[in-house]
C-alpha positions as CSV (number, residue, x, y, z in Angstrom):
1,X,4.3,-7.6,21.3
2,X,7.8,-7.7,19.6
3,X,7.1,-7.5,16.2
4,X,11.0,-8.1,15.4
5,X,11.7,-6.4,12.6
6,X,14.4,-4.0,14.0
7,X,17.3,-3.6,11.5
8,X,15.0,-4.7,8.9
9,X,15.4,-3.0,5.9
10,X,11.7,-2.3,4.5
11,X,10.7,-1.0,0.9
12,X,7.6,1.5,0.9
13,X,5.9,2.3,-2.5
14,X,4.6,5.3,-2.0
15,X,5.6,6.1,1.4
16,X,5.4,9.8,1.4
17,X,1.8,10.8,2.5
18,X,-0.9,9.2,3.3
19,X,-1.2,5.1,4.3
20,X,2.2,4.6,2.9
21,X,3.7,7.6,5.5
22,X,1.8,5.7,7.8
23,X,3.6,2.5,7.1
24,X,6.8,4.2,7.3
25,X,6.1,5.9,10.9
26,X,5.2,2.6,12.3
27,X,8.3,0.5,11.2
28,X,10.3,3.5,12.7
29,X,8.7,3.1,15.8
30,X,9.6,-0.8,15.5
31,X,13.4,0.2,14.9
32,X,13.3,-1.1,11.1
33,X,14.8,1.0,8.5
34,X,11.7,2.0,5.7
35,X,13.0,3.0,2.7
36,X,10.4,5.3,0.8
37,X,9.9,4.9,-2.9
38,X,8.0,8.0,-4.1
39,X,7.9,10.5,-7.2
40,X,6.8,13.0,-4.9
41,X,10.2,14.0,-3.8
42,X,9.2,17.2,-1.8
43,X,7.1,14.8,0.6
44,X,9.2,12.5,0.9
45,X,12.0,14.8,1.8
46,X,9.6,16.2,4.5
47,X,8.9,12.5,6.3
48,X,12.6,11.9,6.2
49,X,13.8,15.4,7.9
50,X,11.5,14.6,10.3
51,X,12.5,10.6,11.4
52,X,16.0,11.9,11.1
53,X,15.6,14.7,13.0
54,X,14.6,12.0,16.0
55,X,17.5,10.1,15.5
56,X,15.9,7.5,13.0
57,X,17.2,6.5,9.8
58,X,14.7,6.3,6.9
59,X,15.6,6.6,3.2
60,X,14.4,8.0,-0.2
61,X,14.5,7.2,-3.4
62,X,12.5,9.7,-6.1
63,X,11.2,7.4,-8.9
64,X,7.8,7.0,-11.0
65,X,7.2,4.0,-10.5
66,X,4.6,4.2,-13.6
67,X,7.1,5.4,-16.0
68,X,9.2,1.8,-18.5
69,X,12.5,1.1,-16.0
70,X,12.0,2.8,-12.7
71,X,11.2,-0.2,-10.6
72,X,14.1,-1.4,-11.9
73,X,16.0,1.7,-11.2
74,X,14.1,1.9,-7.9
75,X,15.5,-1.6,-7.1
76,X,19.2,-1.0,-7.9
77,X,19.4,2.4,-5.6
78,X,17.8,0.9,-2.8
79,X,20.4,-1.9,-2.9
80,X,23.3,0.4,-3.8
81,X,22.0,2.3,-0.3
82,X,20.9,-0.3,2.2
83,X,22.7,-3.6,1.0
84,X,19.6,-5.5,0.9
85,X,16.0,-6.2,1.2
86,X,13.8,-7.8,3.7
87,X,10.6,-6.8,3.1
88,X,8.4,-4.9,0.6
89,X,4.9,-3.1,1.3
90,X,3.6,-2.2,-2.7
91,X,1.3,0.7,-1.7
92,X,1.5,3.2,-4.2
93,X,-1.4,4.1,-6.2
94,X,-4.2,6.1,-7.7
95,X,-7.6,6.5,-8.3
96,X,-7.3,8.1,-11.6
97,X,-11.3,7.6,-12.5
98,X,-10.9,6.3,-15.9
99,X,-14.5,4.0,-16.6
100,X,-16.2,2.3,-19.3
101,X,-17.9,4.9,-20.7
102,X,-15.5,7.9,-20.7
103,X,-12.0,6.3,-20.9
104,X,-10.2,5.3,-23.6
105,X,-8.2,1.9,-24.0
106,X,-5.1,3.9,-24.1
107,X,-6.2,5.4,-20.7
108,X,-7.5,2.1,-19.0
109,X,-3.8,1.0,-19.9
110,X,-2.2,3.9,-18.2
111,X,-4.5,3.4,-14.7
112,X,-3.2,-0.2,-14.8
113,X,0.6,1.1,-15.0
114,X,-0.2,3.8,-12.3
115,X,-1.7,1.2,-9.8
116,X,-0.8,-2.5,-10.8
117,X,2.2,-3.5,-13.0
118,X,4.6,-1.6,-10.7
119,X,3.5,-3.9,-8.2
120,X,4.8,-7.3,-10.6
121,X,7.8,-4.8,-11.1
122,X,8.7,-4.3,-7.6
123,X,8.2,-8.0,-6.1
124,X,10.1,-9.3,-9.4
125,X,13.2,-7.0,-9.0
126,X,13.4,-7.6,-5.3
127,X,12.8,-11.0,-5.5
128,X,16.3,-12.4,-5.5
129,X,16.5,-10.3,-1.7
130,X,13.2,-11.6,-0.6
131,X,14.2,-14.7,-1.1
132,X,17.5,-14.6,0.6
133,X,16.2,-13.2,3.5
134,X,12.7,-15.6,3.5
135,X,11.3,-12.0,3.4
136,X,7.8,-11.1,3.2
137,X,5.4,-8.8,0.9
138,X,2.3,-6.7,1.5
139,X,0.4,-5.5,-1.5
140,X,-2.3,-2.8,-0.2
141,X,-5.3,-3.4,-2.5
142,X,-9.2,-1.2,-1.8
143,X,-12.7,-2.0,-1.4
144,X,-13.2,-1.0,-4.5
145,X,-12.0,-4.7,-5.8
146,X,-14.7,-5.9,-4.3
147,X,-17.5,-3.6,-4.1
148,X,-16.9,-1.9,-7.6
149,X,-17.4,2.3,-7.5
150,X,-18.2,3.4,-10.8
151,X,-16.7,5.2,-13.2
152,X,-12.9,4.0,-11.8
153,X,-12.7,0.3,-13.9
154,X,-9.0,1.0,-14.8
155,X,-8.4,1.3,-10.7
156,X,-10.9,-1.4,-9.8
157,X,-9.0,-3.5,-12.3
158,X,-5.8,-3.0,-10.7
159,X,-7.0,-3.3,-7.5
160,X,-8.8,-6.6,-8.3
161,X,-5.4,-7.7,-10.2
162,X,-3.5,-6.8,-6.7
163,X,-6.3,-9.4,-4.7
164,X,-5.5,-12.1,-7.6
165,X,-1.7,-11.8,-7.1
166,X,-1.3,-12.0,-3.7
167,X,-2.6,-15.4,-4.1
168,X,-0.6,-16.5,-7.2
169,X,2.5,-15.1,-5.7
170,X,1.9,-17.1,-1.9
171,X,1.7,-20.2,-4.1
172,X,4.8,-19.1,-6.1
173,X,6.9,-18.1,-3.2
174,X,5.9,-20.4,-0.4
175,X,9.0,-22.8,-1.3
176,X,11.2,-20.4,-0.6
177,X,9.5,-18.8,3.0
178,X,8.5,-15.9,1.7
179,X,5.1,-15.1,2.4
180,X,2.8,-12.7,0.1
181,X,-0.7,-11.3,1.8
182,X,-2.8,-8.1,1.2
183,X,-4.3,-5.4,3.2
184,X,-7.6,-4.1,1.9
185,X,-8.9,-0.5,3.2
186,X,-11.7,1.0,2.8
187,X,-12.5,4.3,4.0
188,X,-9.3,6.1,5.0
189,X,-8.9,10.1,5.5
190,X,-5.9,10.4,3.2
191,X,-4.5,13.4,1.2
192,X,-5.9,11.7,-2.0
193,X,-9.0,10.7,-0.3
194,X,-10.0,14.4,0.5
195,X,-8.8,15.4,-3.2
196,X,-11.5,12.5,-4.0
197,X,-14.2,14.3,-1.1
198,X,-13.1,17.6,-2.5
199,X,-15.0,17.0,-6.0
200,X,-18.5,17.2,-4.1
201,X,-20.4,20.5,-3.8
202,X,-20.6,19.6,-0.3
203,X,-17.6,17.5,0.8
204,X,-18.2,17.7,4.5
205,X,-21.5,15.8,3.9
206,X,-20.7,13.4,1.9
207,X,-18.1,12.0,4.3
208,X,-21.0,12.5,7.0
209,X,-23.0,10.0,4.4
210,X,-20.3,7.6,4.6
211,X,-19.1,7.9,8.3
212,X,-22.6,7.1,9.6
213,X,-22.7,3.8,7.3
214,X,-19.4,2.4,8.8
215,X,-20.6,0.0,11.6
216,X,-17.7,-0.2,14.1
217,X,-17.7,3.4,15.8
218,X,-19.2,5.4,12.8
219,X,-15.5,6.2,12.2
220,X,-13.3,6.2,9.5
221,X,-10.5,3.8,9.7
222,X,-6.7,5.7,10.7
223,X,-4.1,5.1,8.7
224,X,-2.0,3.6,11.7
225,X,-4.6,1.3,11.8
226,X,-3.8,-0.1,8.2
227,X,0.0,0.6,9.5
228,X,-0.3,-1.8,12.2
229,X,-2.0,-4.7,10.7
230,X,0.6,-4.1,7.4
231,X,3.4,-4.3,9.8
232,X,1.9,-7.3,11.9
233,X,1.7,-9.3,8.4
234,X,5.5,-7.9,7.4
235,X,6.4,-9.4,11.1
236,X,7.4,-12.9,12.3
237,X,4.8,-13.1,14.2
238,X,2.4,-13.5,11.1
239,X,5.0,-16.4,10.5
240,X,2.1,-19.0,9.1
241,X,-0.3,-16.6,7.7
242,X,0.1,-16.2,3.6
243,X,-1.8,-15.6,0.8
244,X,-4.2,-13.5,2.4
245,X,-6.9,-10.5,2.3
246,X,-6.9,-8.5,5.5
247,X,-10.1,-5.9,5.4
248,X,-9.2,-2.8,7.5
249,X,-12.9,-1.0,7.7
250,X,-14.6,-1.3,10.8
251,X,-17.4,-3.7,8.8
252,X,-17.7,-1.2,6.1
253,X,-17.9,-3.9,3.3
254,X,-18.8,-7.0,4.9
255,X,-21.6,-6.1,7.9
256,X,-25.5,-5.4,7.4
257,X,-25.8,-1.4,6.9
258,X,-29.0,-1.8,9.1
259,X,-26.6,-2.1,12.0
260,X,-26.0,1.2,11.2
């Protein structure tokens, strides 16, 4: 299938590592040109040598996006590079493990900044693009907005906030033909996900624990999996499909565990 997005210029929150590299590899492969918007600049550095090196062209710009002014900052240097948007994927994120019982207000704010309101930032500052180009966004949301954790309510907040969004902004955006829909993963082998598995005593069994509770394959889900359903929702092929939550888990949320 021709997912038509070569030439397309593609904004990546978070793009260095882990579903957000993902991302990035994919729309490669599909001749669009990512740009990665990351803090970690060593990384991204890394994932741009190597596109480049294959004769790709992938860009980078080094901002926080938690930090007052760096969407914005974000958005003007992608502009100044690339001319224009077509397309954002809001993926950056963290599970920062602040909870009702331990955190602080101050720190519940902070989680929201770190995994939420750079997402409003993002989709407001390349809006006027967007909307030019009857462009598209994907916010990449967790299980955790609807299953809970524990102990992580400033993340489940955000990533509940992300769900609610999605929806407000297809309704918002519709008029103009850009359409808004999220991908929700659940259990994805990830750099920050074995930092998170790397907190157990025994981390190799824990993700045994989980692995033989996801029903499709007792497998975790690969992040070119997410990749390729973000990219089929960026993609005019998803042409009539907004305001939506995609789950990416092999029936790891929504199926019977006694399948299992």
């Amino acid at each position: 299938m021709d997912l038509e997005l070569g030439g397309k210029i593609v904004v990546v929150t978070g793009g260095a590592k882990g579903i957000g590299e993902a991302v990035v590899r994919a729309l490669v492969i599909e001749d669009a040109i990512p740009v990665i918007v990351d803090r970690d600049e060593a990384a991204g550095r890394r994932t741009i040598e190597q596109i480049t090196a294959a004769g790709s062209r992938c860009e980078l710009v080094v901002r926080d996006l938690a930090e007052p002014g760096e969407c914005s900052a974000a958005m003007d240097e992608v502009v100044r590079v690339t001319g224009r948007v077509d397309a954002l994927v809001n993926n950056a994120g963290l599970n920062d493990g602040v909870g009702i019982e331990d955190g602080t207000p101050e720190a519940f704010m902070t989680s929201l900044r770190r995994s939420l309101v750079h997402y409003f930032e993002m989709a407001h500052f390349a809006l006027p693009f967007l909307k030019e180009a009857r462009g598209a966004i994907v916010n990449v949301s967790s299980k955790v907005a609807l299953t809970g954790q524990g102990g992580t309510s400033g993340y489940a907040a955000a990533k509940g906030g992300i769900l609610a969004l999605t929806r407000e902004w297809a309704v918002d955006l519709s008029r103009y033909g850009v359409r808004v829909n999220a991908v929700i993963p659940a259990e994805v082998i990830t750099p920050a996900y074995r930092q998170w598995l790397n907190n157990f005593p025994n981390s190799e069994e824990k993700l045994a624990g989980i692995v033989e509770k996801i029903p499709l394959g007792q497998r975790m889900t690969k992040p070119e999996e997410i990749a390729a359903t973000v990219l089929f929702l960026l993609s005019p092929q998803a042409g009539h499909i907004t305001g939506q939550h995609v789950v990416v888990d092999g029936g790891y949320v929504h199926l019977d565990r006694s399948m299992t």
